[in-house]
Structure formats: C-alpha cells, structure tokens
C-alpha positions in Angstrom: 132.3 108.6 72.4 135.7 108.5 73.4 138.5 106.3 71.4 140.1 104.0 74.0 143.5 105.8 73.5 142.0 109.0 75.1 140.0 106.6 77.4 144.2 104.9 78.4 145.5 108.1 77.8 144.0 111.5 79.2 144.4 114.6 76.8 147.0 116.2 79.8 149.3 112.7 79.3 148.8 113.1 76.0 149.9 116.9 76.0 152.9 115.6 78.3 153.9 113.0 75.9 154.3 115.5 73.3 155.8 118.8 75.1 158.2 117.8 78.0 161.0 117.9 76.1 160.1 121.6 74.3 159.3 122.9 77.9 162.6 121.4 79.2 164.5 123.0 76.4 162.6 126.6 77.5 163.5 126.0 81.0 167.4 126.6 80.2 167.8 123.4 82.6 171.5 121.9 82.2 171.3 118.0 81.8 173.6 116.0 83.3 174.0 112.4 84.3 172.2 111.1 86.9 169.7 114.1 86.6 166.1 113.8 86.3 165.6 113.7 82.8 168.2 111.0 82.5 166.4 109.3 85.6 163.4 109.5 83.4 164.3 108.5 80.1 166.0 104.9 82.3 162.5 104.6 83.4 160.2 105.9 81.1 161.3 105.7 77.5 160.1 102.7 76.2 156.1 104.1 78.1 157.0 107.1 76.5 157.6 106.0 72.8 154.4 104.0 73.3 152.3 106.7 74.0 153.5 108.7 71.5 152.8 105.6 69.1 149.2 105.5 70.8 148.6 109.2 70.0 150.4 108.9 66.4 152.8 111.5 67.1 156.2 109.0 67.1 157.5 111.1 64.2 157.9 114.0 67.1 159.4 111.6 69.5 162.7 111.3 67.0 162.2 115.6 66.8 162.6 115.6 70.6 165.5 113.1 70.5 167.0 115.0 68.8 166.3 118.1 70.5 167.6 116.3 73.6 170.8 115.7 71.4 171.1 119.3 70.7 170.8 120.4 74.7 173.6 117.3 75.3 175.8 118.8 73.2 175.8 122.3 74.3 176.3 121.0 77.7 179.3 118.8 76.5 177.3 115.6 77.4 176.8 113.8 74.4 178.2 110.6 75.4 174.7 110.5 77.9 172.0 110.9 75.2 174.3 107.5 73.5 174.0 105.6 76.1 170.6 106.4 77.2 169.4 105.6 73.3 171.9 102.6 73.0 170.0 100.8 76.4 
C-alpha cells in the first residue's frame, strides 16, 4: 500500500521537487528577474518547501538554494535570489 505522501505526491512531482534546480543549473539558462524561475519561486516556493518536507528531502532544498545563489552570482544577480528568499 501506498503512503499518503506518494498517494498527494506522484513519484514524477516528487522527482521534480528534488531535480529542477540541478536540471536548470545543466541547462546553462541565465536567470534574470522577472524570468521563469523567478516567476516560479514568487509562486511556488512555499508548495515547493513543502513537498520537499513531505518527501523528507528539505535538507536538499537549502543545497539547491544555494545552488540558485551560486548561478545568481555568476550572472551578477544576487540582489534577486535576496529578495526572492527575504519575501
């Protein structure tokens, strides 16, 4: 039998949960504000930490943060990942 968690959450939510952002950081994509990640994370980032919560993998949601950080910087947007985290 299924736990409810995979019953709320299918295994490819799940696998999205915990991959967007190294499949992002593979794609080369530049970030910038406005963009679709940043449309995303306005949306999404409270559903997104809760999943990851759900699937007890919220230790790899600060690793992706992070990672997120990192592809901010190299694009000289950090000031967007502070904001986005500070709201």
């Amino acid at each position: 039998m299924r736990s409810w968690v995979d019953q709320c959450l299918p295994s490819h939510v799940q696998y999205a949960c915990r991959y967007w952002v190294e499949h992002l950081q593979q794609s080369d994509i530049e970030l910038c504000d406005n963009g679709q990640v940043h449309k995303f994370l306005e949306e999404h980032f409270l559903y997104w930490l809760e999943a990851l919560s759900l699937i007890r993998k919220m230790s790899d949601g600060v690793v992706m943060m992070r990672t997120l950080e990192s592809i901010l910087t190299v694009s000289d947007s950090i000031n967007d990942i502070i904001f986005l985290l500070a709201n």
